[in-house]
C-alpha positions as CSV (number, residue, x, y, z in Angstrom):
1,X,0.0,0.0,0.0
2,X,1.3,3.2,-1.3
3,X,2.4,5.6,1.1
4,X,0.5,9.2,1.1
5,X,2.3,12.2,0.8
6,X,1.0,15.0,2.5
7,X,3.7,17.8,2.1
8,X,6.8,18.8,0.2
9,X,8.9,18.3,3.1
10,X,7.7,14.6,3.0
11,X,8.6,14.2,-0.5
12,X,12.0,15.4,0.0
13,X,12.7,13.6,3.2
14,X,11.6,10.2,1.4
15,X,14.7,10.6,-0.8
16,X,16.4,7.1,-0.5
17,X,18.8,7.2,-2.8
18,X,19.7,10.9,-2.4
19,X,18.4,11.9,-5.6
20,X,17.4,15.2,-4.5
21,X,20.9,15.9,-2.2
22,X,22.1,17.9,-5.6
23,X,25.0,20.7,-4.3
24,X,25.6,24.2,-5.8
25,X,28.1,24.1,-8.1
26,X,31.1,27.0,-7.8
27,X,31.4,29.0,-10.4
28,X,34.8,29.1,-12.1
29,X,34.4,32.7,-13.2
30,X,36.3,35.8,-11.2
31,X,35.3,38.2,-9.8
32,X,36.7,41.5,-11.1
33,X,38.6,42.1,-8.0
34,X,40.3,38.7,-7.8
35,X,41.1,39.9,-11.4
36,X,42.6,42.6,-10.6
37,X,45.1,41.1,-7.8
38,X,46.2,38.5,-10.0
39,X,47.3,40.5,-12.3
40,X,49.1,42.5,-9.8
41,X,50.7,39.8,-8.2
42,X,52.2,39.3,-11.8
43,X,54.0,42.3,-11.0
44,X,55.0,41.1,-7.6
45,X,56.8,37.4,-9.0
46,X,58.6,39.5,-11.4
47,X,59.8,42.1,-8.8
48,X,60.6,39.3,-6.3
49,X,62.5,37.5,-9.7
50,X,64.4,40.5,-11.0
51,X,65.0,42.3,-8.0
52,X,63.8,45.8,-9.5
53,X,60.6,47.4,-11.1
54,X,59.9,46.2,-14.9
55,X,61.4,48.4,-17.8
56,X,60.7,48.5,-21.4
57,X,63.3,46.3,-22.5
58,X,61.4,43.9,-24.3
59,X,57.2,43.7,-24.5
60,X,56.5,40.9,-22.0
61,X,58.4,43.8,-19.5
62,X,56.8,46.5,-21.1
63,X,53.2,45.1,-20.5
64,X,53.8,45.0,-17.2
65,X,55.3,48.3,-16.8
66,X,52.2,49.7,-18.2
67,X,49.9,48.2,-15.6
68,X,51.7,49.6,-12.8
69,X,51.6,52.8,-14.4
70,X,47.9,52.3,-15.2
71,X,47.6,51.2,-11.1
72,X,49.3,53.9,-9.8
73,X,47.2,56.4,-11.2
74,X,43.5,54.3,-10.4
75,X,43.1,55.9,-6.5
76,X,40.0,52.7,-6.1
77,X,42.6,49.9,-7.1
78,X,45.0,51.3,-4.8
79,X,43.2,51.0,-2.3
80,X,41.9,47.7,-3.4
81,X,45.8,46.3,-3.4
82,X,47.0,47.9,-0.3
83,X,47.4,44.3,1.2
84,X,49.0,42.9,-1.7
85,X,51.6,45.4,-2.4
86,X,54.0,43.8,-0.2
87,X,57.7,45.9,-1.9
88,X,55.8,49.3,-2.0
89,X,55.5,49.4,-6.0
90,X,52.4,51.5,-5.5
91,X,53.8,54.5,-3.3
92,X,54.8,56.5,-6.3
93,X,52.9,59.0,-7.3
94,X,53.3,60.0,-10.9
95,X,53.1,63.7,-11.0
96,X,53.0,65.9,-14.9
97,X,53.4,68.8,-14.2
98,X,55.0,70.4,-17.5
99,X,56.2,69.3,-20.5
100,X,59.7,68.0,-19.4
101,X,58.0,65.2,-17.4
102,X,55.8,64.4,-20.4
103,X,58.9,64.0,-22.3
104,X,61.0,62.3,-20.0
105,X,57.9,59.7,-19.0
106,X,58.5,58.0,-22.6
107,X,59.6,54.4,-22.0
108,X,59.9,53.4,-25.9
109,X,61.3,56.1,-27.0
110,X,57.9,57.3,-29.4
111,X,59.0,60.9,-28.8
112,X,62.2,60.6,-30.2
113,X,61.2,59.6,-33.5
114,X,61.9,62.0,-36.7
115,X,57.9,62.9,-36.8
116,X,57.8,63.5,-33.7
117,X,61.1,65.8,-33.4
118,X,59.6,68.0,-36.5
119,X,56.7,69.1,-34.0
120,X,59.4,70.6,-31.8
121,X,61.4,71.7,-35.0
122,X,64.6,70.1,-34.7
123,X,66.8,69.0,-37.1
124,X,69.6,66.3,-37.0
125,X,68.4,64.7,-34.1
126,X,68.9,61.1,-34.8
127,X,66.3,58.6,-34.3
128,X,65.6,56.1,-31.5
129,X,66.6,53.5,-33.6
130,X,69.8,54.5,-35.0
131,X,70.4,55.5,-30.9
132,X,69.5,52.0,-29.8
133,X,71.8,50.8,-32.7
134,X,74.7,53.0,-31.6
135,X,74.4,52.6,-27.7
136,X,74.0,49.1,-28.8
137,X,77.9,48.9,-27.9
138,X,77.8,50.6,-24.9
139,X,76.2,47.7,-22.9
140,X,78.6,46.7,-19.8
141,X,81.4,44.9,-20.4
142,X,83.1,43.0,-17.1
143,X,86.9,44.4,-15.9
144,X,89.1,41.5,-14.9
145,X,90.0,41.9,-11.2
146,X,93.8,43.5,-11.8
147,X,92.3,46.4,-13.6
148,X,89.3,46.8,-11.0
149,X,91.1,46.2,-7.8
150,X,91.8,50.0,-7.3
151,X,88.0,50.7,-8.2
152,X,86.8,48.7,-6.0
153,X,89.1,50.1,-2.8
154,X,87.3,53.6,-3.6
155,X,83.9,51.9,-4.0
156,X,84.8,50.5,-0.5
157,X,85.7,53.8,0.7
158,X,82.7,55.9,-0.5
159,X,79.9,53.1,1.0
160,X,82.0,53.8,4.4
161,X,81.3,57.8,4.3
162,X,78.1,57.0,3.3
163,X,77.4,55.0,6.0
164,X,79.6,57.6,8.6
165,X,77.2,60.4,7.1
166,X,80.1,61.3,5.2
167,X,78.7,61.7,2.0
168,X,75.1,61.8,0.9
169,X,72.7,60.9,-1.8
170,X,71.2,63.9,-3.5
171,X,68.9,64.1,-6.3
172,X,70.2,64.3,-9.6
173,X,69.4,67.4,-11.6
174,X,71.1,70.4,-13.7
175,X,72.8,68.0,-15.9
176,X,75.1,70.5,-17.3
177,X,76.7,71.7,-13.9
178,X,76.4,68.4,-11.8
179,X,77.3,65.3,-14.2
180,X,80.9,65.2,-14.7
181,X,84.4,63.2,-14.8
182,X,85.7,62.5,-10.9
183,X,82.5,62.5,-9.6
184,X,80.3,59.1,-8.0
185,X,76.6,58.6,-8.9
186,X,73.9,55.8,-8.4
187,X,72.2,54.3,-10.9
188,X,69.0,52.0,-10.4
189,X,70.8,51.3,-7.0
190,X,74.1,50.6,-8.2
191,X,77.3,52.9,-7.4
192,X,79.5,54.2,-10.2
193,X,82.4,55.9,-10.9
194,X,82.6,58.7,-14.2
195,X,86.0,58.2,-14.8
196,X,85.5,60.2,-18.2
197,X,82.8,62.3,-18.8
198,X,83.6,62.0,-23.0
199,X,83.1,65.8,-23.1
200,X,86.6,66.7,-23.9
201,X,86.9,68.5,-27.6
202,X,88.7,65.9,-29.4
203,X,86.1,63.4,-31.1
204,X,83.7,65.5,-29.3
205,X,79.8,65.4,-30.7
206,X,77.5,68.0,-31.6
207,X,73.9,67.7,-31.6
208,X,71.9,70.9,-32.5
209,X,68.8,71.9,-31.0
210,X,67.1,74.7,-32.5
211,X,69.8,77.4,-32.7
212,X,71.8,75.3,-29.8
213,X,74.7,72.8,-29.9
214,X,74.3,70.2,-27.2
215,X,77.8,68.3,-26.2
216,X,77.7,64.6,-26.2
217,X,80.3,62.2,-26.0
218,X,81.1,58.4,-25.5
219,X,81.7,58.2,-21.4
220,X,83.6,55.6,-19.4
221,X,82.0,54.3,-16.7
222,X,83.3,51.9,-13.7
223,X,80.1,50.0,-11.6
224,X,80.8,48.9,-8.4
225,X,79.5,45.5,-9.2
226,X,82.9,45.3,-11.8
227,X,81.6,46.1,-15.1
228,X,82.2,48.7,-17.7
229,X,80.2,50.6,-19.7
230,X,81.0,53.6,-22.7
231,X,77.4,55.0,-23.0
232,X,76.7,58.2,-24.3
233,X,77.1,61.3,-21.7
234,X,73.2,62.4,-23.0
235,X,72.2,58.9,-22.4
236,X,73.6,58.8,-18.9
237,X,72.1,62.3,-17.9
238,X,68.9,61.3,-18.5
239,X,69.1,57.7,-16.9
240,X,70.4,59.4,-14.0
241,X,67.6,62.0,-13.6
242,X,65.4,59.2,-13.8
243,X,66.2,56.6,-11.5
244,X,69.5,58.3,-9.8
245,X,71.6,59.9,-7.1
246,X,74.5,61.9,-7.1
247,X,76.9,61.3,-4.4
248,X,78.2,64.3,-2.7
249,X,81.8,65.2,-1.7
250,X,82.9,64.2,1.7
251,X,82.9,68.1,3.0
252,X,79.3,69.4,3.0
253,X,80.4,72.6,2.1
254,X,81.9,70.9,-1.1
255,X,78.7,69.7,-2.0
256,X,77.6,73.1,-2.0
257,X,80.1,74.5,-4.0
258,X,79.1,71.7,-6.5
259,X,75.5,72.6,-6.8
260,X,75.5,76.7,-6.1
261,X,79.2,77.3,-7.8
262,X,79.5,75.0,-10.8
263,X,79.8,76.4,-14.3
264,X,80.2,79.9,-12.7
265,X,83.7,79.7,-11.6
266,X,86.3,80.9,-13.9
267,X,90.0,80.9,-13.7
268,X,89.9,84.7,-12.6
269,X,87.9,84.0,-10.2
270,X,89.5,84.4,-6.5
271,X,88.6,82.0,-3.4
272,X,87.8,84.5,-0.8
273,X,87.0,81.2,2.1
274,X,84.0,79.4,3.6
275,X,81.2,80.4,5.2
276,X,79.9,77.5,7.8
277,X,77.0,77.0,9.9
278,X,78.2,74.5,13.1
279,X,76.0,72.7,15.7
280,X,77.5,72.3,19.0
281,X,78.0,68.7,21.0
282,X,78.4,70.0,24.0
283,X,77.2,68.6,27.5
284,X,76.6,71.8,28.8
285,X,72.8,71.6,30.0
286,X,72.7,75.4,29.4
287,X,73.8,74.9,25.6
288,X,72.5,71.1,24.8
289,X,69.3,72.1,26.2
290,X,68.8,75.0,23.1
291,X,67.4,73.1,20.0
292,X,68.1,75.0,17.4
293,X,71.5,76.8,18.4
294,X,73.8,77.2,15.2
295,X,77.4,79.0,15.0
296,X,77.4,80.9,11.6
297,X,81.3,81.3,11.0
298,X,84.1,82.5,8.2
299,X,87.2,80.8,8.0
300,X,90.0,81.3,5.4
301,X,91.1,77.5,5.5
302,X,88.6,74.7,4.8
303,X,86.7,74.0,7.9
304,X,87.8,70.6,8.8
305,X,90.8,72.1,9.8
306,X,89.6,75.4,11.5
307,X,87.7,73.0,14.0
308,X,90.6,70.7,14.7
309,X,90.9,72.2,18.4
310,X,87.3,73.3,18.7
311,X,87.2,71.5,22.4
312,X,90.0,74.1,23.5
313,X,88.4,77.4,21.9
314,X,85.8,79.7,23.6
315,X,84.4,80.1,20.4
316,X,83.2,77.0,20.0
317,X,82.0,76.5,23.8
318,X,85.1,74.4,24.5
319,X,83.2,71.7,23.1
320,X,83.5,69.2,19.9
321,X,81.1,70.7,16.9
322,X,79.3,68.9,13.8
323,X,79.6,70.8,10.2
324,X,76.1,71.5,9.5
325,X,76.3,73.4,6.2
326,X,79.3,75.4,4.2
327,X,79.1,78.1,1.3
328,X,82.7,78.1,-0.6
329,X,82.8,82.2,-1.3
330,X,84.7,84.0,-4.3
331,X,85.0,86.9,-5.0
332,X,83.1,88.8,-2.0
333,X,84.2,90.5,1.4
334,X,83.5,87.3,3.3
335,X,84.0,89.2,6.3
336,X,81.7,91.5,5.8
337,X,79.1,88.7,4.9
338,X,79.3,87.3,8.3
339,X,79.3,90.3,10.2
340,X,75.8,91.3,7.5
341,X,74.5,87.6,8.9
342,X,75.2,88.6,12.5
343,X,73.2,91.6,12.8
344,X,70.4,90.3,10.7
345,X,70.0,88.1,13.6
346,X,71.3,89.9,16.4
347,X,68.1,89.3,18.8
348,X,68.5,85.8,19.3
349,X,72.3,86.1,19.5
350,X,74.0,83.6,22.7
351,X,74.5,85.3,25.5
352,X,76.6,83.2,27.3
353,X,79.9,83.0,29.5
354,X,82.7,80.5,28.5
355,X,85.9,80.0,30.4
356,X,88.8,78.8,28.5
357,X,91.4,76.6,29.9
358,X,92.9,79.2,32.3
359,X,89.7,80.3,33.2
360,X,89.1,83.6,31.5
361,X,85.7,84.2,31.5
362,X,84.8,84.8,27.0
363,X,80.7,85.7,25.7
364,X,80.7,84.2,22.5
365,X,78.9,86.3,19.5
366,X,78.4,83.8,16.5
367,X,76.0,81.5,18.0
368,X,72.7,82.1,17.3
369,X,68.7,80.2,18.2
370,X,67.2,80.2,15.1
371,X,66.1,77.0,13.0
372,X,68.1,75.7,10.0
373,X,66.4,76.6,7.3
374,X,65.7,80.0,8.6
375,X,69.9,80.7,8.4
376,X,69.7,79.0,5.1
377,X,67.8,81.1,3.3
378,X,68.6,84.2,4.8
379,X,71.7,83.5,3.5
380,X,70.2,83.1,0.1
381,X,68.9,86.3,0.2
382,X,72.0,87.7,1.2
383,X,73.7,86.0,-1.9
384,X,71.2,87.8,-4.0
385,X,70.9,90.9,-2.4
386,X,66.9,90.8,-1.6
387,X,68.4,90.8,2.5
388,X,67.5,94.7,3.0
389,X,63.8,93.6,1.9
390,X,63.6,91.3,4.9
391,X,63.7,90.6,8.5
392,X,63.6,87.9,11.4
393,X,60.5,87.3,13.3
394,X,62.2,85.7,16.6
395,X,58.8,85.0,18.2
396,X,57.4,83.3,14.9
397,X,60.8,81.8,14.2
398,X,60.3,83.1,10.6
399,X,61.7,85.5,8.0
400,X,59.2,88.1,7.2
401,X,59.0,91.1,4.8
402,X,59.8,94.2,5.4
403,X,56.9,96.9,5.1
């Protein structure tokens, strides 16, 4: 006798043979966020593979250069990846903000070609591809050990300062006064040494731009990682200002002197000394307690040696000193510089006593409480003569026109 059903429920719960026990199948298509990180992850294998960022070297590269680009710029998928992007790749922000960086954000090269060089009007400029064809040569070449041994002492050396504070990465710009023979330089993280900056007028090259002549020459460069390379001086420049450092002297006022001076000093030119700006180490609760206590100096020797016997000289509070900042001078009454610093900011002068080793009692008059930057561009505007049209604000801590 048949068995009568009197519900849906019993129809499903007289179900044997599990007919009816059917499961929901998963769908095998993504969502578009899952899209997304996988495709970014892409980017993460090759980073974690290659060590570095993708270039346009080749189009598997190139594809993949794009999209972080294309990331970058998308605010929503930023945000979306934050948990993914486990090296930082999307902490750049790509800024346009004239012409040059439209021009220099070219990774193929499509605004070098002849069309394109007519719209700016310039003539003789060669092509990317007879470029690629002639840098084609300059890839790095390895030095065998004899020849790179003395290279490699230096390379020691300059990590060292760099390290001791020493010397210090800057950002590379002003191609014309800053790249040049003798001088260090990082590249896409790796040091290097310009041995020869090709610039010299034998075999020199001349591209014209407009009614210019641009120098360019074949370069010798030594990596620290003991390869060679003869690239074009133009080609370097703009690697450089894209993905580079330069390396500063070991004096700080040197690296001034390299960024303010260069291509200004001529052989008729006479070094008139330094001006410094010194921060103090002493112990002295009275003096260590002052945050922003600076000694703006002039000395006729470099300034490493003026301060050889700073722990035995009033002047310097009978106490070691850092070099903060220098300014190499020429041509100028350096003296009356200083003494035009002094009184500018005479109100928050130190007034204090210092006894000397036989205990005469000596106040002091080049140390001053006012912030860095403040004495830095003060003496900007001392350099350019806009001083008389300002004056310091001690309670604001600020430099304010004069009405």
């Amino acid at each position: 006798m048949s068995k009568k059903k009197l519900s849906l429920d019993d129809i499903f719960n007289d179900d044997e043979f599990g007919i009816l026990d059917s499961k929901p199948k998963n769908s095998n298509v993504k969502s578009e966020d899952e899209r997304l990180i996988e495709s970014f992850e892409e980017i993460n294998a090759f980073f974690e593979k290659n060590d570095r960022e993708p270039e346009a070297t080749n189009v598997t590269e190139f594809k993949l250069l794009s999209r972080l680009k294309a990331l970058r710029k998308d605010a929503k998928k930023v945000e979306i990846l934050k948990p993914y992007d486990t090296h930082n790749l999307l902490n750049t922000k790509e800024e346009v903000k004239s012409v040059a960086d439209i021009l220099n954000d070219d990774d193929l090269g499509i605004l070098d070609t002849e069309e394109t060089a007519s719209i700016f009007k310039l003539k003789n400029v060669p092509s990317s591809t007879e470029r690629a064809e002639r840098d084609f040569t300059a890839k790095r070449k390895a030095v065998n050990d004899r020849d790179f041994a003395p290279y490699e002492v230096q390379f020691k050396k300059v990590h060292k300062e760099l390290k001791e504070g020493k010397r210090k990465l800057k950002e590379f710009k002003d191609v014309e006064q800053n790249l040049s023979k003798g001088n260090y330089y990082v590249l896409d993280g790796i040091l290097l040494y310009l041995e020869d900056d090709g610039l010299e007028d034998d075999g020199l090259e001349k591209r014209k731009l407009g009614h210019s002549e641009r120098k360019d020459g074949r370069t010798i460069i030594i990596f620290e990682n003991g390869t060679k390379s003869n690239m074009y001086y133009r080609s370097l420049s703009k690697s450089l200002y894209n993905n580079g450092s330069i390396v500063t002297d070991t004096d700080e006022y040197a690296e001034n002197e390299l960024f303010k001076n260069a291509n200004i000093i001529g052989e008729e030119d006479l070094e008139s000394g330094w001006i410094y700006i010194l921060k103090s180490k002493s112990t002295n609760p009275e003096i260590a307690s002052l945050k922003n206590l600076y000694k703006i100096g002039f000395s006729t020797v470099p300034v490493e040696e003026r301060i050889k016997n700073a722990t035995k000289e009033p002047t310097y509070l009978m106490a070691d000193v850092t070099i903060v900042d220098g300014y190499k001078c020429y041509n100028m009454n350096t003296r009356k510089f200083e003494h035009l610093l002094h009184r500018f900011f005479a109100q928050v002068c130190l007034n204090v006593d210092v006894f000397d080793d036989k205990g005469r009692r000596i106040t002091p008059r080049e140390w001053f409480v006012v912030p860095l930057p403040i004495i830095q561009k003060a003496i900007q505007y001392v350099i350019s003569g806009d001083i008389v049209n300002w004056e310091y604000d001690s309670q604001l801590e600020s430099l304010k026109e004069k009405r």
